[in-house]
Structure formats: structure tokens, C-alpha cells
C-alpha positions as CSV (number, residue, x, y, z in Angstrom):
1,X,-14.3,2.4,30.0
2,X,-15.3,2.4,33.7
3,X,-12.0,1.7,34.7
4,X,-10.2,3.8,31.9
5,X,-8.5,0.4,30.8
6,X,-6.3,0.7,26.8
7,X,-7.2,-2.1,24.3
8,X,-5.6,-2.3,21.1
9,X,-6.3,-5.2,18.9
10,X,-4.9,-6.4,15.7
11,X,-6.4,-7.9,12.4
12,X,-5.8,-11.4,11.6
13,X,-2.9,-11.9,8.9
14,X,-5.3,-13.2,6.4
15,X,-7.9,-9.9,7.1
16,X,-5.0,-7.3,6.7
17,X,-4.1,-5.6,3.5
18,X,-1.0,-6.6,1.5
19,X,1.6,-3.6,0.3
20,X,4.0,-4.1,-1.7
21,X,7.2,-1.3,-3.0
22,X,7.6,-0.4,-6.1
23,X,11.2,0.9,-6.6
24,X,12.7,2.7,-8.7
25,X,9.8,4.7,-10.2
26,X,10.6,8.2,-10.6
27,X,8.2,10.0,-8.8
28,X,6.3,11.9,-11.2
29,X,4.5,8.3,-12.5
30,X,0.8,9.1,-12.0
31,X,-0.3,7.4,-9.5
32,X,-3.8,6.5,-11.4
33,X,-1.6,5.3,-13.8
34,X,-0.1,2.8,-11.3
35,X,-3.4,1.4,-10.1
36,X,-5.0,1.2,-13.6
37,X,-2.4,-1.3,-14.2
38,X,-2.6,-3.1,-11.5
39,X,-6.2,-3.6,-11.7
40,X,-5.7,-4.9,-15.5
41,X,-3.4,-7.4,-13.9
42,X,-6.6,-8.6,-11.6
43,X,-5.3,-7.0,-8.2
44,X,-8.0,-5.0,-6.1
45,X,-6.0,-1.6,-5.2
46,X,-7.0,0.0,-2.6
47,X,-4.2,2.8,-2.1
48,X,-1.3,3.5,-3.6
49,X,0.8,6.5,-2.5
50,X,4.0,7.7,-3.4
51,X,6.7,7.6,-0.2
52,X,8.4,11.4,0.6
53,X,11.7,12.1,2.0
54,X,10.7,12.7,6.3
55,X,12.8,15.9,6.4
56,X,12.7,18.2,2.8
57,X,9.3,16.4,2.1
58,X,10.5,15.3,-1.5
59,X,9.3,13.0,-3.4
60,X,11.0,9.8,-3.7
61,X,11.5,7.1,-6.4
62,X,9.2,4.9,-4.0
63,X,5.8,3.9,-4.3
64,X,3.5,2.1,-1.7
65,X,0.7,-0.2,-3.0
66,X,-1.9,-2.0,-0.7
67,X,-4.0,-4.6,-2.2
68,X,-6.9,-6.2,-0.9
69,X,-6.3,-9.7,0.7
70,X,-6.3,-12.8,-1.7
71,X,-4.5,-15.7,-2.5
72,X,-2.8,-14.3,-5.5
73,X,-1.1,-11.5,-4.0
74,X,2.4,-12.6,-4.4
75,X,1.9,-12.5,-8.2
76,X,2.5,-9.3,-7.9
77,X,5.7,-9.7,-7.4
């Protein structure tokens, strides 16, 4: 800090969350609803967020999930 030096570190692969896309989806799918059945199907969600279109800000038929780190993840697929 003395020196006014930047750090930036990064989380090792198996530490980071995994996301996954869900395509497809039209936008008005509650995204409770989304997580509830992702949980029944033994993922832990920890966000899921529907993606917007950068310029009108409309909702899009995309939805982002991240899931907490575990050797099933790719089930989800």
C-alpha cells in the first residue's frame, strides 16, 4: 500500500462458482421457480438472473445460473 502497488488475484478453478445458460426460456419464467427446481434436482443455487438486452434493457430468453462448486455440476447439463 506504501508503494501504491495493484494486486488482483483469482480463485482457484475448483473454489469458483459454476454458471451455466439456460436458453430459450421466455423471460417471464420466475426466477424462484427456476432455482426451486434446481435445488429438487440436488444443485446448490446460488444466483440465478435473467440476462437483458445492453441497449433497450429488455429482457431476453436467457437465463444465468451459478451453482456452488461440486463434482456433479455437469449433470446439469
Amino acid at each position: 500500500m506504501e508503494k501504491n502497488t495493484e494486486i488482483h488475484t483469482y480463485k482457484p478453478r475448483e473454489d469458483r462458482s459454476f454458471r451455466a445458460v439456460i436458453r430459450n426460456l421466455h423471460p417471464s419464467t420466475e426466477v424462484q421457480d427456476i432455482k426451486r427446481a434446481l435445488i429438487e434436482k440436488g444443485h446448490e443455487v446460488t444466483n440465478v438472473w435473467n440476462a437483458k438486452q445492453r441497449s433497450t434493457n429488455r429482457p431476453l430468453p436467457l437465463h444465468f445460473i451459478d451453482i456452488k462448486p461440486h463434482s456433479s455440476n455437469k449433470e446439469i447439463f
